[in-house]
N, C-alpha and C positions, 0 to 999 in steps of 0.2 A: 108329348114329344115336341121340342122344338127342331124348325126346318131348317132357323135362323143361325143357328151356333155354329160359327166355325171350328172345328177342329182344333184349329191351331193354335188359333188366338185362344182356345181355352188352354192349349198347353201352354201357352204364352207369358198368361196369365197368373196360373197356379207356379211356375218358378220365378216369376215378380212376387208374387205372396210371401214364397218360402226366403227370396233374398232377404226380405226386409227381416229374418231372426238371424242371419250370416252375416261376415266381416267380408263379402266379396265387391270387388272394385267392379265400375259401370261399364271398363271395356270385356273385363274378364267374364261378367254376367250377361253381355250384349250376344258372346259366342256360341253360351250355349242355349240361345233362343233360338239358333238358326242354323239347318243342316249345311254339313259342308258342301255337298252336293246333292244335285236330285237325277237321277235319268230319266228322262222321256222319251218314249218310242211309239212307233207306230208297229203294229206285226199283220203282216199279211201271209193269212192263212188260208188253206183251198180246202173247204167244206165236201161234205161227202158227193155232192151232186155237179163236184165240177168248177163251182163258180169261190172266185173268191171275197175273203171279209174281210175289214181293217180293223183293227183292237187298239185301244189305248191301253198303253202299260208304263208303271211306272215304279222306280227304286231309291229310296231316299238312303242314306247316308248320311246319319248324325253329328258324330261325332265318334270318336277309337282315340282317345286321352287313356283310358280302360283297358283297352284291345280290340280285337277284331269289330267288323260291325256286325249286329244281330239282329234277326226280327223276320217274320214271318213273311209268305204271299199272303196274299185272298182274292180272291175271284168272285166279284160281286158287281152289279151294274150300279153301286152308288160308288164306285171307287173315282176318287177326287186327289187330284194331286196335293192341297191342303189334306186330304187326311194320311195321306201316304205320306208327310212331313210329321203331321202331328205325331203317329203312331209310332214313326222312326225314335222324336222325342221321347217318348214316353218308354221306348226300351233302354234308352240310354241309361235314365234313372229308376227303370225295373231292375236295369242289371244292379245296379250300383247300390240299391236300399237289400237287394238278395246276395250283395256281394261277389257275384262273378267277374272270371276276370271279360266283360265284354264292354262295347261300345254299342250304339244302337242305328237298324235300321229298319226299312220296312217296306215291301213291294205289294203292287197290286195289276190287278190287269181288271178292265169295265168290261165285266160280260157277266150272264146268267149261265152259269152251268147247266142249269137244267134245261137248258134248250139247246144243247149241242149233245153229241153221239160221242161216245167215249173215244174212238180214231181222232174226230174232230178238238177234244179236248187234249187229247197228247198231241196233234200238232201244234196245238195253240202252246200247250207247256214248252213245249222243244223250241219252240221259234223263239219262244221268251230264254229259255235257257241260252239258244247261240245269243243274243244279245247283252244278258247280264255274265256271258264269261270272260268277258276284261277287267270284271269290278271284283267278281267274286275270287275266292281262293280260302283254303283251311286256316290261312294266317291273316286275312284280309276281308274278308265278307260270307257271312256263314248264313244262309235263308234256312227259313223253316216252316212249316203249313201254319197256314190261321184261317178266316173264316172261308169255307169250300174249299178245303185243300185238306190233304191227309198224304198217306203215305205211296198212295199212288203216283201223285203229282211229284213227289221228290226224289221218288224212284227215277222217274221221267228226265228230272232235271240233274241229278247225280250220274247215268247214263249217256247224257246228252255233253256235260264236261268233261268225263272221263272218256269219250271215244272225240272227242277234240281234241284235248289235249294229248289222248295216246298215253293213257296212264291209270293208275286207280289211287283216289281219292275219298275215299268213304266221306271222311270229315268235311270235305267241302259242302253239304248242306244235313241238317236234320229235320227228326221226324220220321225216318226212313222205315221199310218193314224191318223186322230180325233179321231175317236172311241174308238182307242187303247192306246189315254193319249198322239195325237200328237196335235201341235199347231199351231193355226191359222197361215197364213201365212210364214210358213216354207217355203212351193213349191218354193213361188218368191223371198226369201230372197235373194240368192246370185243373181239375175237380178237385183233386185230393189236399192242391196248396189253396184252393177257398174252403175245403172242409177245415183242413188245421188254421186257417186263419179265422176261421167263424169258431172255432172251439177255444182259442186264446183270448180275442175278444169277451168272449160271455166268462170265459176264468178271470178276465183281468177285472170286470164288471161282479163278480162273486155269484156269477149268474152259472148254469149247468145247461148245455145245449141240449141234455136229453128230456131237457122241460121244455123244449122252444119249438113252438109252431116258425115253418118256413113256408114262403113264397118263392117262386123259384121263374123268373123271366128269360124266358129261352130255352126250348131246350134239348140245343145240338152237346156237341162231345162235353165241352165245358159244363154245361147247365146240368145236367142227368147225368153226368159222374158227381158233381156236387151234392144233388138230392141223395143218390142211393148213401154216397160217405156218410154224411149227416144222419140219412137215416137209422143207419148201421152204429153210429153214436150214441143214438134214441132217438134224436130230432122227428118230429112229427111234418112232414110236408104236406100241406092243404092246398098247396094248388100250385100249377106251373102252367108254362103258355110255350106257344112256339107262334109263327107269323100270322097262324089261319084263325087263332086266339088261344080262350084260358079253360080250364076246367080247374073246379073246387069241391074239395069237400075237407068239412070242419072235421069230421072225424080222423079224415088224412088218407092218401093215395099212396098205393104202390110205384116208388121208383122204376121198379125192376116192369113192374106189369105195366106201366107208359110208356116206356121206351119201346118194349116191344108192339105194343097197339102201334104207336107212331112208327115205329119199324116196317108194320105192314100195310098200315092205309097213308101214309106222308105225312099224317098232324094227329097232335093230342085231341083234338076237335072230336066228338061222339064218343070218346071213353067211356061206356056202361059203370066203369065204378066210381065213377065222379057225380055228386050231389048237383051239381049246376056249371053252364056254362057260363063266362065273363068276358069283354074284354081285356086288353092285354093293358089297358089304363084302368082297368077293377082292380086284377089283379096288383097292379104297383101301388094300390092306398090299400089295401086290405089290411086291417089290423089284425097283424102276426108280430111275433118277437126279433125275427130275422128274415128279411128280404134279401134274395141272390139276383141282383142284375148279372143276365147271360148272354144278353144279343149285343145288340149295335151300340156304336155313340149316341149320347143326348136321346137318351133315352126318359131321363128324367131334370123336366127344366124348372125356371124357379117358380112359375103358376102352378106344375104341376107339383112338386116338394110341399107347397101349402098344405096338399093334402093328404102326404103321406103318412101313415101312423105308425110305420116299424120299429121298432124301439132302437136296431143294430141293422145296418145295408153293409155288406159283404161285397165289391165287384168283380163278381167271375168275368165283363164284359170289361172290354178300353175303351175307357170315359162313356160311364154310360148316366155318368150326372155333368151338367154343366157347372161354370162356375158359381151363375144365380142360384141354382140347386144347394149346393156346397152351403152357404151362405147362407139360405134357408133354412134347415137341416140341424146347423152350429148354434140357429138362435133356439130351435126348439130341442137342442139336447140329444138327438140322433149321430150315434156315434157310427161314423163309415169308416169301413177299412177299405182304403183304395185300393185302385186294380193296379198299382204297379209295386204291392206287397202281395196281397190276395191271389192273384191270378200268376205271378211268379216262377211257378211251378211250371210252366210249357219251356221256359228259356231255362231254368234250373235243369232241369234234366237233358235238355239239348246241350249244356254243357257237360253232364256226364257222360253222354251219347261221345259228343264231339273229343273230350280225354279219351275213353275207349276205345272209339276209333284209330287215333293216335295210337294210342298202346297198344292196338290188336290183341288187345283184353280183355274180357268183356262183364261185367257185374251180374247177381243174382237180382230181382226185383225186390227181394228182402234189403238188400244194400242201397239199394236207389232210393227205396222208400223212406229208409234210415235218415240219407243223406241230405234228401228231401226236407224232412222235419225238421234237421240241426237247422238247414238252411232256412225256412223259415221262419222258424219261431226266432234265431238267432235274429232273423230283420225285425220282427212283432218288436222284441224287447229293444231293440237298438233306437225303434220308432217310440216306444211307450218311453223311452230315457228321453228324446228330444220335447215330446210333449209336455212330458211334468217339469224337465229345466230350462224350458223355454215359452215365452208366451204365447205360441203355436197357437190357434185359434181351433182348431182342428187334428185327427189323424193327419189328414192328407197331406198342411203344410207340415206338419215334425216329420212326416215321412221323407219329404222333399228337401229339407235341413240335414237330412243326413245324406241322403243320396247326391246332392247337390258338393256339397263339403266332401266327398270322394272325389268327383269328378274335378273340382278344382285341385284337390292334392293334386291327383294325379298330374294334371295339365302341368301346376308349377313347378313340382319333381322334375318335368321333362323341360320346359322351357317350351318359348316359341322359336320356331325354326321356320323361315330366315328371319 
């Protein structure tokens, strides 16, 4: 893993890639390198004993050529205002290769969850909530959980605007429980849009996922919804990791019986039906057919890509290859499906969450799922059409040739104002 990679500059990079198979002018491509805005804050919170903490938190603000802005929190102590940029980027053109109508953004706050008391983490949410309610709204900035965030935290923050502003707004954030105006199917959305993306890939390749050994890096909500899908496909999964490391076995592991191990002791780490322990850099060279990045960024850089032997990488994680990575990968014939088609699935359904809510109507999980698949696979083939009519190098720049060329429509449709 590199320490070195910026964020940003890898987003940066990968839409200078995709420019150069576009007709886009240098100022009109300058815009969408750079959020329109960022917020930074400070939040001072009073811990359970009394004394108080300061947090860095911060909310980037893409671009809304498309609509509203989109894109998750996370609550993680590596959270960096380059990554809360990059990450905003990179929803911009998740939405836009998935087709929603959104723009992109993306908040964070630097802290460990796991060392704070649940009281102490809803005031930390709440305090973040009164500061992002000038920016946010149903028609104007739509958040949603990402890494340590779930449905708690948006409970938190959907409560915290609605008794501000003295009203109810379901739609102003997703992810939310049922109860509270969330949607069927949320939970597995981003597993389920890297399962069907990992099933389209090995059909477009004339390959059958229920012959393919997986590796599986990470594994919170995303990563172990992806394994069990895949499983469920036939895919055979030999080994997954989470931070404390890996466990394998060539014969193949239980989904379903990992999650719950790690459900009770905190890590895959000592799973009895696992053949051996690895690290979580074993695990990313192990020769399997299909590799799931699930965790963090730059996860895999271009020293390490040398030695990867997957024949197909799937990104259920945001950028968890660098651009040297990419590059690597392209010369030895490793086909990746980027995470801002693959992973899809969390902002695809926050959009049918966030219609719903609007129409105080609500879908069956048979209907999400539906809807889910059109939407994907409809980006798959829209990607696989830029690929073979353009000299794309890669998935990931045809991918960014089509999501790119939305977002300029859109802009030039509207003009610039003033």
């Amino acid at each position: 893993m590199s320490d070195e990679a910026n964020p940003f500059e890898s987003l940066q990079e990968q839409i200078d890639d995709a420019a150069r198979h576009l007709d886009v002018a240098d100022d009109v491509l300058a815009r969408l390198k750079h959020p329109e805005r960022v917020l930074e804050t400070n939040l001072s919170v009073e811990l359970d004993d009394g004394t108080i903490e300061v947090f860095e938190a911060f909310r980037s603000q893409f671009n809304g050529d498309r609509g509203p802005y989109k894109g998750g929190i996370r609550y993680h102590p590596g959270v960096t205002r380059d990554e809360v940029k990059a990450l905003s980027g990179w929803m911009v053109y998740k939405c836009a290769i998935a087709n929603v109508p959104y723009g992109g953004g993306k908040g964070g706050i630097v802290v460990d969850p796991s060392e704070y008391s649940e009281s102490e983490l809803e005031r930390l949410t709440r305090s973040f909530g009164k500061e992002l309610r000038p920016l946010i709204g149903v028609d104007r900035d739509v958040p949603a959980p990402d890494v340590n965030t779930g449905q708690r935290e948006m409970n938190w923050i959907k409560d915290t605007y609605e008794t501000l502003e003295n009203t109810t707004a379901p739609g102003v954030i997703t992810g939310k429980a049922p109860d509270n105006g969330g949607s069927a199917g949320r939970v597995e959305a981003t597993g389920r849009s890297t399962m069907f993306a990992s099933r389209e890939i090995f059909e477009y390749l004339d390959r059958d996922l229920a012959d393919a050994t997986v590796a599986v890096q990470g594994y919170g909500n995303a990563g172990w919804i992806a394994a069990k899908l895949i499983e469920r496909q036939g895919g055979t999964v030999v080994a997954v990791s989470d931070s404390s490391g890996a466990i394998h076995d060539p014969d193949g592991l239980d989904a379903v019986a990992v999650k719950e191990f790690k459900r009770e002791t905190g890590s895959v780490s000592g799973y009895e039906g696992a053949a051996e322990e690895l690290t979580n850099e074993d695990l990313l060279t192990l020769d399997v057919d299909l590799l799931v990045p699930a965790a963090l960024e730059n996860a895999i850089d271009g020293d390490l890509a040398t030695d990867v032997q997957a024949d197909v990488i799937v990104e259920a994680a945001n950028g968890p290859l660098t651009p040297e990575a990419d590059d690597v990968l392209a010369e030895s014939d490793t086909y990746v499906v980027p995470d801002i088609l693959a992973n899809a699935g969390g902002v695809t359904v926050s959009y049918f969450e966030w219609v719903q809510n609007r129409q105080r109507f609500y879908w069956t999980e048979e209907k999400v799922n539906e809807e889910l698949e059109r939407h994907i696979t409809d980006g798959f083939d829209d990607m696989i059409d830029a690929f073979e009519d353009t000299d794309a190098p890669n998935l990931r720049t045809a991918a960014y040739v089509v999501a790119i060329q939305r977002v300029v429509d859109a802009y030039e449709n509207s003009g610039n104002w003033p």
